[in-house]
DSSP file (Angstrom, degrees, kcal/mol; ACC not computed):
  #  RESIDUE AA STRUCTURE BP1 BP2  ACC     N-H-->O    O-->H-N    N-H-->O    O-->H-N    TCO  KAPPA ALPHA  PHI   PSI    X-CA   Y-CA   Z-CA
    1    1 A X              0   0    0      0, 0.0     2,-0.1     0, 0.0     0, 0.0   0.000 360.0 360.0 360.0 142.7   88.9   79.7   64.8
    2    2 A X        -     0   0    0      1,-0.1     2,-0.4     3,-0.0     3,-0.2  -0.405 360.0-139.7 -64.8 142.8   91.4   80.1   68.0
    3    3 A X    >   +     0   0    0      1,-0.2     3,-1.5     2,-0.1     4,-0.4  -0.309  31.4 171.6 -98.9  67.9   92.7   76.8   69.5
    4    4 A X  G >  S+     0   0    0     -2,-0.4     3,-1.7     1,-0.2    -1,-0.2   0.776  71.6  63.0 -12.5 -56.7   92.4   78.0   73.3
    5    5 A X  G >  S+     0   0    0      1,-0.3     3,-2.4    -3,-0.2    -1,-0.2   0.956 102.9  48.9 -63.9 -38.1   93.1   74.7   74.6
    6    6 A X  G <  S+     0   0    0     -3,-1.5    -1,-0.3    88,-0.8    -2,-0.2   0.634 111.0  46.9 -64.2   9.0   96.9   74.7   73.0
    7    7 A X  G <  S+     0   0    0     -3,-1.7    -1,-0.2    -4,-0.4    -2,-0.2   0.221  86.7 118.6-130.7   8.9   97.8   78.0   74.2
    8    8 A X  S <  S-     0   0    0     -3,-2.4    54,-0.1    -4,-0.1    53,-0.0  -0.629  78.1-105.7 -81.5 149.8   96.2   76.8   78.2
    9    9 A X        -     0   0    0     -2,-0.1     2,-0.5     1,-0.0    51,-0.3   0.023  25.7-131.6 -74.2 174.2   99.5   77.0   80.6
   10   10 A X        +     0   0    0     49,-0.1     2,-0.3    89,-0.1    49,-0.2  -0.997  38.8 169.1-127.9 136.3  101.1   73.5   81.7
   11   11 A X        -     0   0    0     -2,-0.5    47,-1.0    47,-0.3     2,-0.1  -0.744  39.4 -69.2-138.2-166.6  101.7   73.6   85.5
   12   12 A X  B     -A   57   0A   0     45,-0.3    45,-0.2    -2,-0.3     2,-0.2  -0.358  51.6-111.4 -73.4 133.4  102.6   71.0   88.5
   13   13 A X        -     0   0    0     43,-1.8     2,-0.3    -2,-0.1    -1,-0.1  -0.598  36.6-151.6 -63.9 144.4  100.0   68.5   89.3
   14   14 A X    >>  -     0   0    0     -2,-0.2     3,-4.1    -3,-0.1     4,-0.6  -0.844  33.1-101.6-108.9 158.3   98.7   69.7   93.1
   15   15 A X  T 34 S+     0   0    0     -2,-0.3     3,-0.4     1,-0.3     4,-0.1   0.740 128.2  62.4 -33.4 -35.5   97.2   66.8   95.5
   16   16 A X  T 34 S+     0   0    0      1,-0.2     3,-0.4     2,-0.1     4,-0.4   0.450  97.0  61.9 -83.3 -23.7   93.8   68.2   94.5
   17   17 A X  T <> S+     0   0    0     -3,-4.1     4,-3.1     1,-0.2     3,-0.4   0.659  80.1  80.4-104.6  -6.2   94.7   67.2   90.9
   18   18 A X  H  X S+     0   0    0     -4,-0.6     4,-2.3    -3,-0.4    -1,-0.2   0.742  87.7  52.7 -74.5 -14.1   95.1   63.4   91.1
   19   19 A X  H  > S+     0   0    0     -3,-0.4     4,-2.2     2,-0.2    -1,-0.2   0.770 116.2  46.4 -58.3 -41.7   91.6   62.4   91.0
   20   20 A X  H  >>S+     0   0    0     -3,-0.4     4,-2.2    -4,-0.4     5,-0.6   0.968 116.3  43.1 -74.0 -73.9   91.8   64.7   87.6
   21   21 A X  H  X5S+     0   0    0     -4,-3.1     4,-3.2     2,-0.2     5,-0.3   0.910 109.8  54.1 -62.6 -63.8   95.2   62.9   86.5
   22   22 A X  H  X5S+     0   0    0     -4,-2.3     4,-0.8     1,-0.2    -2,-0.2   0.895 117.6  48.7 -51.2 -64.7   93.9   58.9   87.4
   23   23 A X  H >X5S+     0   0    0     -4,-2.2     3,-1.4     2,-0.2     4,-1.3   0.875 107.7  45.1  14.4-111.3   91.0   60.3   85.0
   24   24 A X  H 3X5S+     0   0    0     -4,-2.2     4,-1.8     1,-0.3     5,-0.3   0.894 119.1  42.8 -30.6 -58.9   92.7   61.6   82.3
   25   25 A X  H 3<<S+     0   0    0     -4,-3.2     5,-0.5    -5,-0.6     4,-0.3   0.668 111.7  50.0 -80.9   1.0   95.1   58.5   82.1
   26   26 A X  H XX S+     0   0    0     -3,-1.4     3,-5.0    -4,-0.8     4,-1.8   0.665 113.5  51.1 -96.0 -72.1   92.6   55.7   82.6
   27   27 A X  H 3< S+     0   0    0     -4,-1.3     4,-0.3     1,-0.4    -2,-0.2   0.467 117.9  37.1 -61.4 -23.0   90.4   57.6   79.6
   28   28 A X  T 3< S+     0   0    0     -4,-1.8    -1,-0.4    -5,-0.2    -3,-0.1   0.631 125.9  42.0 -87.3 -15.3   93.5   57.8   77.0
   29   29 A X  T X4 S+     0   0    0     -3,-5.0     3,-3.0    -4,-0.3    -2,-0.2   0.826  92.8  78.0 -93.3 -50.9   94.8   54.4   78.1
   30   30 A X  T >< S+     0   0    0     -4,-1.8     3,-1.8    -5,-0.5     4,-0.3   0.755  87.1  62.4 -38.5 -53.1   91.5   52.1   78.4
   31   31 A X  T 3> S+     0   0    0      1,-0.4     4,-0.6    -4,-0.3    -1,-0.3   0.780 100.2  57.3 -53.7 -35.4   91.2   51.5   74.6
   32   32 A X  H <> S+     0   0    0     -3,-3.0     4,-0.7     1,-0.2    -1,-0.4   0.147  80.2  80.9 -83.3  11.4   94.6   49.8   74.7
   33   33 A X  H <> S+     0   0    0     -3,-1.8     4,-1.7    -4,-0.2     3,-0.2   0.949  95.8  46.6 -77.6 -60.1   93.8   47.3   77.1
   34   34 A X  H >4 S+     0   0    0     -4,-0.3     3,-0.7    -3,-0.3    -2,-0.2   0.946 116.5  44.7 -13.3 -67.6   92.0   45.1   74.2
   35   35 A X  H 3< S+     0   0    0     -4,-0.6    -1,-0.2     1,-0.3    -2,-0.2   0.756 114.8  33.9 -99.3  -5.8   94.5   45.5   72.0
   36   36 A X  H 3< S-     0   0    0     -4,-0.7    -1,-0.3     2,-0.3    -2,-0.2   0.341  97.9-123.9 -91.8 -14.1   97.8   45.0   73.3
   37   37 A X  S << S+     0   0    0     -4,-1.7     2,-0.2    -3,-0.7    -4,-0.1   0.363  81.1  78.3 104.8 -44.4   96.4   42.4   75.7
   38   38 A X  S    S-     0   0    0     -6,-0.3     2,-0.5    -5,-0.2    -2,-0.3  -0.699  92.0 -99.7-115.8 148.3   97.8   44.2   79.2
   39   39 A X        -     0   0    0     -2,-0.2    -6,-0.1    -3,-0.1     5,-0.1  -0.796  51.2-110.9 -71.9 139.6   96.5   47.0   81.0
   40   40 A X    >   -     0   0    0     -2,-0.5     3,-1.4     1,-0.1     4,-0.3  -0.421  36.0-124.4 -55.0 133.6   98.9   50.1   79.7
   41   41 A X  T 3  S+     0   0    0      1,-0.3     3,-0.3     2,-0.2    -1,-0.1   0.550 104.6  64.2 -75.0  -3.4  101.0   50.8   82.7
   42   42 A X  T 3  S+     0   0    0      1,-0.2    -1,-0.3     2,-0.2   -13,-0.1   0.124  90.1  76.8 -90.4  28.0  100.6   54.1   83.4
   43   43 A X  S <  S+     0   0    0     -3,-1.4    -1,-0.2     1,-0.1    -2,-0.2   0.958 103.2  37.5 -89.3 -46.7   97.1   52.9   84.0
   44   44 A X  S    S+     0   0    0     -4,-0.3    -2,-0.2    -3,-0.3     2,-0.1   0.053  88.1 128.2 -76.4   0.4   98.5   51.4   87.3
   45   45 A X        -     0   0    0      1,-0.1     2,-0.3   -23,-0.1     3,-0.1  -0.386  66.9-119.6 -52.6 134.3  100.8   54.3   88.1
   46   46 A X        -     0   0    0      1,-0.2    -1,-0.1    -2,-0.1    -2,-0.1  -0.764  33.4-176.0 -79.8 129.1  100.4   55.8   91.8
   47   47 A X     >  +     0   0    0     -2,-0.3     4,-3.8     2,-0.2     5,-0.3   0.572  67.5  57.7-108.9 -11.7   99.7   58.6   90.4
   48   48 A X  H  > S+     0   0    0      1,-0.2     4,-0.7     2,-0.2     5,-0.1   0.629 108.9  46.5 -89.0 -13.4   99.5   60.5   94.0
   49   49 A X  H  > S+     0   0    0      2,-0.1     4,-1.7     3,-0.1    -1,-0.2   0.839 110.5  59.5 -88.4 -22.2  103.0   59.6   94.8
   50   50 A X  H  >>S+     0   0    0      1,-0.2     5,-2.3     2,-0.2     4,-0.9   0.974 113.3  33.0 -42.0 -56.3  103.7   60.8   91.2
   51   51 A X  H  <5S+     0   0    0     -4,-3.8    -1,-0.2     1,-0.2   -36,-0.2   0.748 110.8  68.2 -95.5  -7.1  102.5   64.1   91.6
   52   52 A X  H  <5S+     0   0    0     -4,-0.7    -1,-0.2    -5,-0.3    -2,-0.2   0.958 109.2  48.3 -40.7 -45.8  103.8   64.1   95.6
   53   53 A X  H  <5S-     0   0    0     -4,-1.7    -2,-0.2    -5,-0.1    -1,-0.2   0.570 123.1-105.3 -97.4 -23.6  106.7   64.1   93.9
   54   54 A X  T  <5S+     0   0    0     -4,-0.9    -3,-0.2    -5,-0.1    -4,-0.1   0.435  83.1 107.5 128.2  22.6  106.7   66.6   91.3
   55   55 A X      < +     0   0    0     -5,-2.3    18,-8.3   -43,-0.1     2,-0.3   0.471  52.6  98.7 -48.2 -42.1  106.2   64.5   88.0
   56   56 A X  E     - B   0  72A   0     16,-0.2   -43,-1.8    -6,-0.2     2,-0.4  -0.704  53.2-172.7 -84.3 135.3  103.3   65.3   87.4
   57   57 A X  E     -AB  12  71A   0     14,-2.2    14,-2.6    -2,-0.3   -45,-0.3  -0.901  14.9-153.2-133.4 109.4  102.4   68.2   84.7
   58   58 A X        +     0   0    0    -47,-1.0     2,-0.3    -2,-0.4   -47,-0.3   0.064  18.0 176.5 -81.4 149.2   98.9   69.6   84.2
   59   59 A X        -     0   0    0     10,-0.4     9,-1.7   -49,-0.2    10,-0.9  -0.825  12.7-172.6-147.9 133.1   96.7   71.3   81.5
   60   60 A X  B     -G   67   0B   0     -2,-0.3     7,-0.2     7,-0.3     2,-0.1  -0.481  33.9 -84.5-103.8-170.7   93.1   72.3   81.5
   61   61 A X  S  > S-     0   0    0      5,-0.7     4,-1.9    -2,-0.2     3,-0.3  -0.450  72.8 -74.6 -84.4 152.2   90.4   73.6   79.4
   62   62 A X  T  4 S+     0   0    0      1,-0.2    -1,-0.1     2,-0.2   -57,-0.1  -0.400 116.5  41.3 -86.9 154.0   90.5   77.2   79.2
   63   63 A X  T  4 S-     0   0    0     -2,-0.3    -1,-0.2     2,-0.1    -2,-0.1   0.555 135.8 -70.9  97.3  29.1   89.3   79.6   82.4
   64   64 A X  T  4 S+     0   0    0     -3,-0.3    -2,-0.2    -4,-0.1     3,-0.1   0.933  94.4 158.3  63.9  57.0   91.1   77.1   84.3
   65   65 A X     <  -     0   0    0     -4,-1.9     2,-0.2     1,-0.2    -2,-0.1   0.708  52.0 -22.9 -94.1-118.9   88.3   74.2   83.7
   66   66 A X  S    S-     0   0    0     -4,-0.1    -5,-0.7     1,-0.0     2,-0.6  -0.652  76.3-102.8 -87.2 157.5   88.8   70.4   84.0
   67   67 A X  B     -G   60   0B   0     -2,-0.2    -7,-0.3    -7,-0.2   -43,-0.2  -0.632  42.4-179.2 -89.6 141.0   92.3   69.3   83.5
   68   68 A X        +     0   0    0     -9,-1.7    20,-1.7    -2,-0.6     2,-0.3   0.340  59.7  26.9-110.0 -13.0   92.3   67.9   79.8
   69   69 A X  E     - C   0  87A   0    -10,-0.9   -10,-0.4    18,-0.3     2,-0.3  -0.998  57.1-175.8-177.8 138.3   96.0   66.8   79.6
   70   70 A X  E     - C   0  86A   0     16,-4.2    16,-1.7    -2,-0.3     2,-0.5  -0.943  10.2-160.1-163.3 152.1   99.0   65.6   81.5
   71   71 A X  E     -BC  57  85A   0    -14,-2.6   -14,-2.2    -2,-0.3     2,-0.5  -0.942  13.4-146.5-128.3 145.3  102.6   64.7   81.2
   72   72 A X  E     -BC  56  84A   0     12,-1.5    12,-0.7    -2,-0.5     2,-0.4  -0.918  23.6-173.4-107.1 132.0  104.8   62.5   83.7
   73   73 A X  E     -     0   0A   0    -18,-8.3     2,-0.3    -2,-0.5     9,-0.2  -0.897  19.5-173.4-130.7 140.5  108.4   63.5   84.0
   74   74 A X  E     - C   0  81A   0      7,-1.6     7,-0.9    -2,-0.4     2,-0.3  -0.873  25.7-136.2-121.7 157.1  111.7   62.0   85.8
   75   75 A X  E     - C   0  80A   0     -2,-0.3     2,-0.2     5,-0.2     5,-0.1  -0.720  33.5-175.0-107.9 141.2  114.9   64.2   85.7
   76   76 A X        -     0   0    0      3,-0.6    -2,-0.0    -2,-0.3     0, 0.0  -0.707  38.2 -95.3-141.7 172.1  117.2   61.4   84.9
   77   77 A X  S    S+     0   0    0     -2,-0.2     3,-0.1     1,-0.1    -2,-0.0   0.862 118.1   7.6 -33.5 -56.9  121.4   62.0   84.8
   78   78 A X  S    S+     0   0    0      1,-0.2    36,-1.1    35,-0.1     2,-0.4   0.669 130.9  28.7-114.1 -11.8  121.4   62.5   81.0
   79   79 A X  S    S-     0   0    0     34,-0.2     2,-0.7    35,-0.1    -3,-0.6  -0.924  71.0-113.5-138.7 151.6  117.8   62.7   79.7
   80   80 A X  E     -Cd  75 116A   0     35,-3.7    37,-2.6    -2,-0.4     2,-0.4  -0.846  33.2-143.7-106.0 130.9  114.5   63.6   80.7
   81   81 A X  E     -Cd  74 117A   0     -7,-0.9    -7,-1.6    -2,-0.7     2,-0.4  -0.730   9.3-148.3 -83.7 125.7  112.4   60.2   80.8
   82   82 A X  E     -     0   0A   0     35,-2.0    37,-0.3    -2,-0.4    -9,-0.2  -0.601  17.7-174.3-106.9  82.3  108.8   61.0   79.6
   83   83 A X  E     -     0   0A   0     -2,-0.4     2,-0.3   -11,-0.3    -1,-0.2   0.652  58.2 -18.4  26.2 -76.6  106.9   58.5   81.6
   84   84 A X  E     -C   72   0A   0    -12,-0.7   -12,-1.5     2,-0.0     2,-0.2  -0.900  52.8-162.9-157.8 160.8  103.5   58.9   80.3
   85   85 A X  E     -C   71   0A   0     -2,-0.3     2,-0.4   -14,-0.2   -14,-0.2  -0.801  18.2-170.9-151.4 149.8  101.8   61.6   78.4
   86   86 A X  E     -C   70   0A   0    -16,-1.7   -16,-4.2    -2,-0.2     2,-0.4  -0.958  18.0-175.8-140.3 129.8   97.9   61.6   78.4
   87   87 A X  E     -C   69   0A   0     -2,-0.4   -18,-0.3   -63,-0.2     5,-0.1  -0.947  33.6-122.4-140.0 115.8   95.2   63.7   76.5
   88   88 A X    >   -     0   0    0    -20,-1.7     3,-1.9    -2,-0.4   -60,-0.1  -0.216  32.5-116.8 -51.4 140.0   91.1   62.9   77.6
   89   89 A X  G >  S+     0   0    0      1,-0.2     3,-1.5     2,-0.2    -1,-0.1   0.936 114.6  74.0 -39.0 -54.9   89.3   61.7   74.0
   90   90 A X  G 3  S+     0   0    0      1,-0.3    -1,-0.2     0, 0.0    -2,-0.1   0.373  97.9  42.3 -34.1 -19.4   87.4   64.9   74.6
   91   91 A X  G X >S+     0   0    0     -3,-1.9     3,-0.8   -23,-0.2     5,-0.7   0.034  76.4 136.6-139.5   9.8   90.3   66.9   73.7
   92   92 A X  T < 5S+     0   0    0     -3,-1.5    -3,-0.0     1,-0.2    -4,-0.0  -0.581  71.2  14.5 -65.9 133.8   91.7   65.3   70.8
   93   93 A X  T 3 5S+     0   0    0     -2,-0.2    -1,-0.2     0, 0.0     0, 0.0   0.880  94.5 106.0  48.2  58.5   93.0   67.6   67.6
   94   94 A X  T < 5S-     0   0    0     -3,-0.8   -88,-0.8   -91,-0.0    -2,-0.1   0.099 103.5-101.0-124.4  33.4   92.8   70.7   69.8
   95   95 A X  T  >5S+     0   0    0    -90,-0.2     4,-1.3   -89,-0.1     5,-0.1   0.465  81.2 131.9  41.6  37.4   96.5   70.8   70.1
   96   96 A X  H  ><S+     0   0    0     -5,-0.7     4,-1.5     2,-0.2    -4,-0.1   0.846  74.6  44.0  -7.1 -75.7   96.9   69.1   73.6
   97   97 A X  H  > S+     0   0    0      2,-0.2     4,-3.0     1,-0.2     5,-0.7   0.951 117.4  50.9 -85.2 -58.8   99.4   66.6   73.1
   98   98 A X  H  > S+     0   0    0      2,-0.2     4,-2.7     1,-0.1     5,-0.3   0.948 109.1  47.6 -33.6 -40.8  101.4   69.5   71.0
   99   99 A X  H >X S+     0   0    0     -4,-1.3     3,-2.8     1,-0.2     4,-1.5   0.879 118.7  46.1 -72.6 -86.4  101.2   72.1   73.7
  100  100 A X  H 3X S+     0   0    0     -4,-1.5     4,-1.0     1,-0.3    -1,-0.2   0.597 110.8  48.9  -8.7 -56.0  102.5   68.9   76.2
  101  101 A X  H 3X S+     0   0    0     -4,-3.0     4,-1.2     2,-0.2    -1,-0.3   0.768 109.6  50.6 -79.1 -29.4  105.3   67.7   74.0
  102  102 A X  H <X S+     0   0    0     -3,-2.8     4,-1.8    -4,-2.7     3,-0.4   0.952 111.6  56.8 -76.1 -34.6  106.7   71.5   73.6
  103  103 A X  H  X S+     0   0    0     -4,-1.5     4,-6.0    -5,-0.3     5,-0.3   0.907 105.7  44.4 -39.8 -48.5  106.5   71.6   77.7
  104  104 A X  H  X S+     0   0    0     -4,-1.0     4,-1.4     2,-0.3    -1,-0.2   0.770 114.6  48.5 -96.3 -17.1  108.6   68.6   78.3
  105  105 A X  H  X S+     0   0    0     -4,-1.2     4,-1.6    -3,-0.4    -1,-0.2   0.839 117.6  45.2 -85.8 -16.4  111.5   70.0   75.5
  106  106 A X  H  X S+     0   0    0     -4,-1.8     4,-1.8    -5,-0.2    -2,-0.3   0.956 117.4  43.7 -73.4 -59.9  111.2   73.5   77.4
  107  107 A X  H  X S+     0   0    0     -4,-6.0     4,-1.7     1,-0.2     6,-0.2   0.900 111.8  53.4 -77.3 -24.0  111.4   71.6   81.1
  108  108 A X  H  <>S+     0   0    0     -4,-1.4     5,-4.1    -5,-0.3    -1,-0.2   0.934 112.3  42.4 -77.2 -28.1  114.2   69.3   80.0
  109  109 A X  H ><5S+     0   0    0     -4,-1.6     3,-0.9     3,-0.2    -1,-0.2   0.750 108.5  63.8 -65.8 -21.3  116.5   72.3   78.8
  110  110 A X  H 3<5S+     0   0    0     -4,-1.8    -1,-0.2     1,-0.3    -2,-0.2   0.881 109.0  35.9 -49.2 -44.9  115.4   74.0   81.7
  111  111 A X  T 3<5S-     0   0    0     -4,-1.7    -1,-0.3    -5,-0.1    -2,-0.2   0.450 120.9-108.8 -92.4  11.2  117.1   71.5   83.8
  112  112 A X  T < 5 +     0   0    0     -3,-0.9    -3,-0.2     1,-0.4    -2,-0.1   0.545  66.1 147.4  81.5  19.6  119.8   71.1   81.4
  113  113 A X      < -     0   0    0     -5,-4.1    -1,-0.4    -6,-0.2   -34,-0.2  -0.577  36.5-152.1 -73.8 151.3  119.0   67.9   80.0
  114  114 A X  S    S+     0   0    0    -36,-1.1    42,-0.9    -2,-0.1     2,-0.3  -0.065  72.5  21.8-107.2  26.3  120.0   67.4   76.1
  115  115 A X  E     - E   0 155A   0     40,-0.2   -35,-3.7   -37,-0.1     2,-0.4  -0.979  65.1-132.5-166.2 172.9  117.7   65.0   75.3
  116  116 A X  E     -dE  80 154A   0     38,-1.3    38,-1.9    -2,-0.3     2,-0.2  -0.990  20.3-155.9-124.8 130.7  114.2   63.3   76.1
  117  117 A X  E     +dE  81 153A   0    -37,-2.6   -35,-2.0    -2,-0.4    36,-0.2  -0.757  17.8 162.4-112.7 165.1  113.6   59.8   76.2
  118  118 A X        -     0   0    0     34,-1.5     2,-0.2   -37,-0.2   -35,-0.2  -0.705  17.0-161.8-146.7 174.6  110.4   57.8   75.7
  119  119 A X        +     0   0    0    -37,-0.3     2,-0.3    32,-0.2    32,-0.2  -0.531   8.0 178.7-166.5 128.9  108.8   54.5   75.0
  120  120 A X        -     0   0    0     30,-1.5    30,-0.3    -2,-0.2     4,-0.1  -0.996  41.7 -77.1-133.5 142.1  105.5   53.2   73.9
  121  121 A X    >   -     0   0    0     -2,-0.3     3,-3.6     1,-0.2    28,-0.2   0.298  32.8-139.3 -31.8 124.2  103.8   49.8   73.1
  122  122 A X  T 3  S+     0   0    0     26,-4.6    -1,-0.2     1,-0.2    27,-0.1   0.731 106.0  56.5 -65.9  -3.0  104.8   48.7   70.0
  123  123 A X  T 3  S+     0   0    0      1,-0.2     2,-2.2    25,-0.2    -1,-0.2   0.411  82.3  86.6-100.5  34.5  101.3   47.7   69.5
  124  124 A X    <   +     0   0    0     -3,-3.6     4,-0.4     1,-0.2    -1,-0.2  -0.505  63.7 178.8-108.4  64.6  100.2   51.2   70.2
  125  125 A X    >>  +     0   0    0     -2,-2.2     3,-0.7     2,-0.2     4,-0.6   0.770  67.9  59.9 -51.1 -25.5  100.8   52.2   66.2
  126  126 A X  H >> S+     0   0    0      1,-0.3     3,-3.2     2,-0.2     4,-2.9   0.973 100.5  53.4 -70.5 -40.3   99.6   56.0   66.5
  127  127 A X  H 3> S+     0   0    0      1,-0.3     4,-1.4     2,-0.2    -1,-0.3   0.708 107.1  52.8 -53.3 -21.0  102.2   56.9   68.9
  128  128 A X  H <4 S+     0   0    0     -3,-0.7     4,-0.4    -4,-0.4    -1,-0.3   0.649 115.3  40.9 -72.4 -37.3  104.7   55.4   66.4
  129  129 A X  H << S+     0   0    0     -3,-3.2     4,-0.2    -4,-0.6    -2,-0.2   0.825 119.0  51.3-101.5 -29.6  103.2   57.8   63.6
  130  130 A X  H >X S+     0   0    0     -4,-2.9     3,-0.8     1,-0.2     4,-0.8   0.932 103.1  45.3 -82.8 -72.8  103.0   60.4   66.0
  131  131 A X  T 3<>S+     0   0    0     -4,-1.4     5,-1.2     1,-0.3    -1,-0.2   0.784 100.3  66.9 -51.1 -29.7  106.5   61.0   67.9
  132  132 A X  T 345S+     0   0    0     -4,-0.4     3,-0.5     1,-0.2    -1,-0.3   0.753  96.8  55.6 -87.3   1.8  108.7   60.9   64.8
  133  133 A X  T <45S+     0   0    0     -3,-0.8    -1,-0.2    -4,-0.2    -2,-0.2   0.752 107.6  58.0 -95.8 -16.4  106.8   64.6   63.5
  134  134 A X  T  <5S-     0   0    0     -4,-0.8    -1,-0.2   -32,-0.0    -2,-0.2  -0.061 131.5 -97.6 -80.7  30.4  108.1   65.8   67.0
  135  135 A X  T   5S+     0   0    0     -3,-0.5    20,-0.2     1,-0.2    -3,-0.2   0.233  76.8 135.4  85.1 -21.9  111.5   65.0   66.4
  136  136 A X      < -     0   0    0     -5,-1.2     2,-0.4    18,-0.1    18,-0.2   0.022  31.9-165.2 -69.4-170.8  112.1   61.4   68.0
  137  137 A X  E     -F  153   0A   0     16,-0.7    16,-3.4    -3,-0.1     2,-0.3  -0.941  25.7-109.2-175.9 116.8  113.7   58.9   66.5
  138  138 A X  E     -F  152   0A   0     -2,-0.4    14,-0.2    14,-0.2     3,-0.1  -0.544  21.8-175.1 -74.5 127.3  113.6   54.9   67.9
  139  139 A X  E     -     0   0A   0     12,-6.7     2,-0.2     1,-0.4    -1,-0.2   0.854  61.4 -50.6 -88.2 -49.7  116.6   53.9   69.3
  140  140 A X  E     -F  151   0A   0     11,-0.8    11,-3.4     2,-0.1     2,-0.5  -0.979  43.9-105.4-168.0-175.0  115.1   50.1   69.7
  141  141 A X  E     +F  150   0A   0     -2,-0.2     2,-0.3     9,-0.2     9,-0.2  -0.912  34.4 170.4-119.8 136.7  112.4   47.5   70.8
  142  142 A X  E     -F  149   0A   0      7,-1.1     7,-2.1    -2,-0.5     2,-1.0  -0.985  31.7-121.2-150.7 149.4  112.6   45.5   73.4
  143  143 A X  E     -F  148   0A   0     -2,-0.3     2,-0.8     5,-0.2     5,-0.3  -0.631  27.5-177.5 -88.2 103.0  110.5   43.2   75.4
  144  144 A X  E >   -F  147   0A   0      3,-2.3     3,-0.7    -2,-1.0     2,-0.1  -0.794  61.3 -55.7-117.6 112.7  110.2   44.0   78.8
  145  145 A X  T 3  S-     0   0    0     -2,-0.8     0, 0.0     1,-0.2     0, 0.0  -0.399 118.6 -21.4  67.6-151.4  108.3   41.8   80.8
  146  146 A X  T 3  S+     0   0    0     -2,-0.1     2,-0.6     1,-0.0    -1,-0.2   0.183 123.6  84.0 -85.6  42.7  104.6   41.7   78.9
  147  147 A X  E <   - F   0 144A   0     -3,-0.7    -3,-2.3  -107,-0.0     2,-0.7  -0.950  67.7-153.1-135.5 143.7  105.1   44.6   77.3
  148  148 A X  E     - F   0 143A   0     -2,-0.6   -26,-4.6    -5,-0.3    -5,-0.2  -0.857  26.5-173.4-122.3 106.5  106.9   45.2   74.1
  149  149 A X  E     - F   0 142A   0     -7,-2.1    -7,-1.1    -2,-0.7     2,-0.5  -0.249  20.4-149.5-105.3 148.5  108.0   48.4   74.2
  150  150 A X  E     - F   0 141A   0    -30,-0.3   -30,-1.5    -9,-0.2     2,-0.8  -0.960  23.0-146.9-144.9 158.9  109.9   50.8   71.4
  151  151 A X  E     - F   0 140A   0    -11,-3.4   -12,-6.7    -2,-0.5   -11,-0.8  -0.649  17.0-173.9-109.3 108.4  112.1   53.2   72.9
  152  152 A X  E     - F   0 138A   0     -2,-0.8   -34,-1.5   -14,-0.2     2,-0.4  -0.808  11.1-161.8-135.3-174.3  112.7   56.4   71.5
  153  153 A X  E     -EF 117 137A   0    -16,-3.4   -16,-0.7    -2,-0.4     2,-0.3  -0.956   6.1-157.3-140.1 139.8  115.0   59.7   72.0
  154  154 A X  E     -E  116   0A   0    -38,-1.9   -38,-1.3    -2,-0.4     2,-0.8  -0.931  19.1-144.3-134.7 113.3  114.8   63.5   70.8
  155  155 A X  E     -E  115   0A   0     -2,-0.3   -40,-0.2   -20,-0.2    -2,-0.0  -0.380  15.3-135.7 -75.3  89.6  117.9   65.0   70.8
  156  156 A X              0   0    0    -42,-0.9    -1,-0.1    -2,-0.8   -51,-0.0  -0.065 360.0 360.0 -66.1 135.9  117.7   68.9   71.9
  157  157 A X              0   0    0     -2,-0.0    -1,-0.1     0, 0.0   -43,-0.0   0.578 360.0 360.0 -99.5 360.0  119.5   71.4   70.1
């Protein structure tokens, strides 16, 4: 079988898409609220000044259907910070998050960044198992504020 959804384009969140994006991140974040304690913070992101601003990055179902996936991006001096990245439950192991994570090393050499940085709750263990088969690599943990964060970087070649 084809995986449609991995091969679906990634584009700019529009104004029309934030309803879609608040969505999407409260339904991949809400299970962590339990267990870390905190709401996850991108839970509480304005996510319409986000994609005012041009942060936001989109995926849908394919034939251009509800958006299924989403990455938040800053241009930073030397790295591109990824922010948040978000996949509905609905759309887990249809290579989402893959298709997402090749987006954000494609837009950061675009702008000429050599690397991408990240961080997620350290008690948010999949993301741990997850990132280091895309190439990152923890640089460290630190506790910032109540969240205890571990910070990693993937170096583009």
């Amino acid at each position: 079988m084809i995986d449609h959804v991995a091969h679906q384009p990634v584009r700019p969140a529009v104004t029309e898409d934030v309803p879609a994006v608040k969505a999407v991140t409260d339904a991949a974040y809400h299970h962590y609220i339990e267990r870390i304690g905190v709401v996850p913070q991108p839970m509480e992101a304005d996510h319409a000044a986000d994609v005012a601003a041009g942060k936001v990055f989109v995926t849908e179902e394919p034939g251009g259907g509800r958006v299924v996936g989403l990455v938040v991006v800053e241009a930073r001096a030397d790295h591109l910070f990824l922010d948040s990245i978000a996949v509905h439950p609905d759309a887990h192991g249809k290579g989402v998050g893959r298709r997402l994570l090749a987006f954000v090393d494609a837009h950061a050499r675009a702008l000429g960044l050599p690397e991408v940085r990240l961080y997620t709750n350290a008690m948010m263990w999949e993301n741990q198992e997850i990132y280091p088969k895309y190439g990152y690599e923890i640089v460290e943990r630190r506790v910032d504020g109540p969240y205890d964060r571990v910070h990693y970087r993937k170096r583009l070649r």
